[in-house]
DSSP file (Angstrom, degrees, kcal/mol; ACC not computed):
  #  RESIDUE AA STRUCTURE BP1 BP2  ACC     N-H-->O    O-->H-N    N-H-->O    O-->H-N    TCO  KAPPA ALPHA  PHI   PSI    X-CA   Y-CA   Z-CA
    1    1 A X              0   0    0      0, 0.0     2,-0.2     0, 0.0     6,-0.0   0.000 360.0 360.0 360.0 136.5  125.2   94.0  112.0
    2    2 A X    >   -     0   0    0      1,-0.1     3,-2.9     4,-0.1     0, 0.0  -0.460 360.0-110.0 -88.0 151.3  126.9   92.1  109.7
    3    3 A X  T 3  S+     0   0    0      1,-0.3    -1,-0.1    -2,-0.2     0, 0.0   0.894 108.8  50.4 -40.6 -43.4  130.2   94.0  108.0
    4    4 A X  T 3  S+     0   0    0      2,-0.0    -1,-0.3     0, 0.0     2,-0.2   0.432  87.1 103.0 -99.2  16.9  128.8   94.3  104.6
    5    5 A X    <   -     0   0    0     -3,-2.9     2,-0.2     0, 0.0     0, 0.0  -0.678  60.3-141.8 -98.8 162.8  125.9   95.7  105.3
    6    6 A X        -     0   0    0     -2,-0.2     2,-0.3     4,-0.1    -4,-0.1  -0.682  17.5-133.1-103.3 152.5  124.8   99.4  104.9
    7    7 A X    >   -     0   0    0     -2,-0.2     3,-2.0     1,-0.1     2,-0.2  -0.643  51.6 -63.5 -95.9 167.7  122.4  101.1  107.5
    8    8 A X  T 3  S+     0   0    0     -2,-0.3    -1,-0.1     1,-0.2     3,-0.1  -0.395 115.8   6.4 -59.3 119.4  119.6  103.0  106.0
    9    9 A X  T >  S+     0   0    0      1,-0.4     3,-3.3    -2,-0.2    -1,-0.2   0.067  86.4 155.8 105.2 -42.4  119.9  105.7  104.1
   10   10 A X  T <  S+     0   0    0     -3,-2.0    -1,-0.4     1,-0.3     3,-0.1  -0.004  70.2  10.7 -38.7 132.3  123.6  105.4  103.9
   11   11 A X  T 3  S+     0   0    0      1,-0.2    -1,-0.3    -3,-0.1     2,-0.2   0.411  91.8 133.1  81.5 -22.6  125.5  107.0  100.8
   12   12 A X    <   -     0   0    0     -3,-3.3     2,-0.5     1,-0.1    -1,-0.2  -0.508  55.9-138.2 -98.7 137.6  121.8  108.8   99.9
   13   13 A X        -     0   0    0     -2,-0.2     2,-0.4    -3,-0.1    -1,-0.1  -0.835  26.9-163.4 -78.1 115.6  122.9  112.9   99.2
   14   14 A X        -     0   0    0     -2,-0.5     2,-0.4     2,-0.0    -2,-0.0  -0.909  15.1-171.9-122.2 135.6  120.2  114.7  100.9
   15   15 A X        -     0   0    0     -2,-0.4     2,-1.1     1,-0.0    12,-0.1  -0.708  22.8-117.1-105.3 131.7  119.4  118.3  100.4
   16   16 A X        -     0   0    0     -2,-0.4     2,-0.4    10,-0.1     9,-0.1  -0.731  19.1-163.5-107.9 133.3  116.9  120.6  102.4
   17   17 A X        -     0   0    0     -2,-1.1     9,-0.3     7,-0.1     2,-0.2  -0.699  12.6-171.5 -85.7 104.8  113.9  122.1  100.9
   18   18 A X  E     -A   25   0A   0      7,-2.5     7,-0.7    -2,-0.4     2,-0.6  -0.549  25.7-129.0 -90.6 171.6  112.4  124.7  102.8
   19   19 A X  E     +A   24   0A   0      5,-0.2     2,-0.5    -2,-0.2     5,-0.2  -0.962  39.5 165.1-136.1  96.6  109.3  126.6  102.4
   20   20 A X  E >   -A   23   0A   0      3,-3.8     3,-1.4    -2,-0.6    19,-0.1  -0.954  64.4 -15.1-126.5 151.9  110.1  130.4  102.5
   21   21 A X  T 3  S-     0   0    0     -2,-0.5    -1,-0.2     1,-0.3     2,-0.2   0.811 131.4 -52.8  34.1  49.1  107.8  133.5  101.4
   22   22 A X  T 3  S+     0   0    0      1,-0.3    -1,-0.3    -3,-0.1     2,-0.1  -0.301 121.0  97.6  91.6 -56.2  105.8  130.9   99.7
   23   23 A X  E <   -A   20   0A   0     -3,-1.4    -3,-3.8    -2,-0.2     2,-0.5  -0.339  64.3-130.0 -54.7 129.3  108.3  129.2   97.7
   24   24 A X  E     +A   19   0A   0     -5,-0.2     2,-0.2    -2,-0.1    -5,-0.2  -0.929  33.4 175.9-132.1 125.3  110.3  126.1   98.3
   25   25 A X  E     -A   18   0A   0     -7,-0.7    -7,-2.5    -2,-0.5     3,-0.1  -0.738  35.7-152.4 -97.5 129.6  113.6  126.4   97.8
   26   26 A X  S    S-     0   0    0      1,-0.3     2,-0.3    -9,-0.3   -10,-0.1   0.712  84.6  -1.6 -74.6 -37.5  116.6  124.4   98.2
   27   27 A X        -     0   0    0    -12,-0.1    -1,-0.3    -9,-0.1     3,-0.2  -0.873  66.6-128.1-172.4 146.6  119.3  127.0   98.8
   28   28 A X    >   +     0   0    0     -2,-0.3     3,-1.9     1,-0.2     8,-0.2   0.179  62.3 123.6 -98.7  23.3  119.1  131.0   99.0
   29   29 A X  T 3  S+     0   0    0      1,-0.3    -1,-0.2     7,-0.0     0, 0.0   0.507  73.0  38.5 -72.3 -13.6  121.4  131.9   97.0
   30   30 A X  T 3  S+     0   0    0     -3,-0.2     2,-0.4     2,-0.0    -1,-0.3  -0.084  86.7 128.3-132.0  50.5  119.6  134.1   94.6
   31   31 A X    <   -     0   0    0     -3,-1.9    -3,-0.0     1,-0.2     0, 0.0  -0.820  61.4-126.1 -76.3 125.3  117.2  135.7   97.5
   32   32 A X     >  -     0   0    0     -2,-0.4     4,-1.4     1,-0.1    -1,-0.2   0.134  35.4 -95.9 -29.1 173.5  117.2  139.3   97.5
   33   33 A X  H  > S+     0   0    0      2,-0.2     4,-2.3     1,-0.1     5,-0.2   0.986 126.3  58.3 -71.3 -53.6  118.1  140.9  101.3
   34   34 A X  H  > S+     0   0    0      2,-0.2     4,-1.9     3,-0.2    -1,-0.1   0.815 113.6  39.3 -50.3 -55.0  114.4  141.3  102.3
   35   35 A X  H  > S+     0   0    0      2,-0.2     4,-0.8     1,-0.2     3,-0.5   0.989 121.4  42.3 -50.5 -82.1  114.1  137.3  101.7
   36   36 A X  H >X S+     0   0    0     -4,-1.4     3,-5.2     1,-0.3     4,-2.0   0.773 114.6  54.4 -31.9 -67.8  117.6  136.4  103.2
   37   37 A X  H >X S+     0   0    0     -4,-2.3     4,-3.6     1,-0.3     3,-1.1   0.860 113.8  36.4 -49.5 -64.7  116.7  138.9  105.9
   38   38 A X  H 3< S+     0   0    0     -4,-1.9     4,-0.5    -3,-0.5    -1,-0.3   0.606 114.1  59.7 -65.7   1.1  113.2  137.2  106.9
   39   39 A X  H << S+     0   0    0     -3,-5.2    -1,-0.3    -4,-0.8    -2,-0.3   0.724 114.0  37.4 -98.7 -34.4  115.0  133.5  106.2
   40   40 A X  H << S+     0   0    0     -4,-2.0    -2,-0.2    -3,-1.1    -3,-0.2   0.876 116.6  52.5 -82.9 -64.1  117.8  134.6  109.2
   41   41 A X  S  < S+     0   0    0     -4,-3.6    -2,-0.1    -5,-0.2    -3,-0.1   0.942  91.2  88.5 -58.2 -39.0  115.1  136.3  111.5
   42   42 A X  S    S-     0   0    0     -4,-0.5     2,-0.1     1,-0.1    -3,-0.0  -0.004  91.3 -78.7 -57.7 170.5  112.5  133.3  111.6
   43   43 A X        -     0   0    0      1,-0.0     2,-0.4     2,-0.0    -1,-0.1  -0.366  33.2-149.9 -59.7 139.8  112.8  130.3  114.6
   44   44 A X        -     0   0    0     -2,-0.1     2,-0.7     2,-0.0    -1,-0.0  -0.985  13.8-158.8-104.1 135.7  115.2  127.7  114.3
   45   45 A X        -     0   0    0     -2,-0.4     2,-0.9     2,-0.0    -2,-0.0  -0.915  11.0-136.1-119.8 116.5  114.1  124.5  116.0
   46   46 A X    >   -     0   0    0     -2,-0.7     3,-1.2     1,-0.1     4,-0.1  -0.578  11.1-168.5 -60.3  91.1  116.4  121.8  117.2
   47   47 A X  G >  S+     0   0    0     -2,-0.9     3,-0.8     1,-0.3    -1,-0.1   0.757  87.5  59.0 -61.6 -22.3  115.2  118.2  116.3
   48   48 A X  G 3  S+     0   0    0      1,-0.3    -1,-0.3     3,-0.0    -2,-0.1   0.749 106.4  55.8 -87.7 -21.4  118.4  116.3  119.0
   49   49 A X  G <  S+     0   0    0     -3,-1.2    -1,-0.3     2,-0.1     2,-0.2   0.358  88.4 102.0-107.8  21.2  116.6  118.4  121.8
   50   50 A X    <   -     0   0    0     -3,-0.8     2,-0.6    -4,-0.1    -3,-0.0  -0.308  58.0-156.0 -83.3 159.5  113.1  116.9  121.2
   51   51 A X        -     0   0    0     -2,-0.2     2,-0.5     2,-0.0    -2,-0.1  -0.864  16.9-108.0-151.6 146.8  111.8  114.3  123.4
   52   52 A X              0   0    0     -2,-0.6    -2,-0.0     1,-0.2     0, 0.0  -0.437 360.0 360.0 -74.2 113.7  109.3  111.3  123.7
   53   53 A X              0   0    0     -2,-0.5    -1,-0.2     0, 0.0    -2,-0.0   0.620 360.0 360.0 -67.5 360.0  106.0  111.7  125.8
């Protein structure tokens, strides 16, 4: 790769949109506790631990 190139994606701000209690949302900041609370309890799934069949 030559110096003055960028890889892809580089520089881009990205923010994640989730899909909670219906709603997609960006941030939880103005969830009630009962939202927060089921936004904490739910799975978190690791994409680096994934692997190719």
């Amino acid at each position: 790769m030559k110096t003055d190139e960028k890889k892809v994606g580089e520089g881009v701000n990205f923010e994640r949109i989730r899909r909670i209690t219906g709603y997609l949302v960006g941030t939880t900041d103005r969830f009630n506790n009962g939202k927060k609370a089921e936004e904490h309890d739910r799975v978190k799934h690791d994409a680096s631990k994934l692997t190719a069949n």
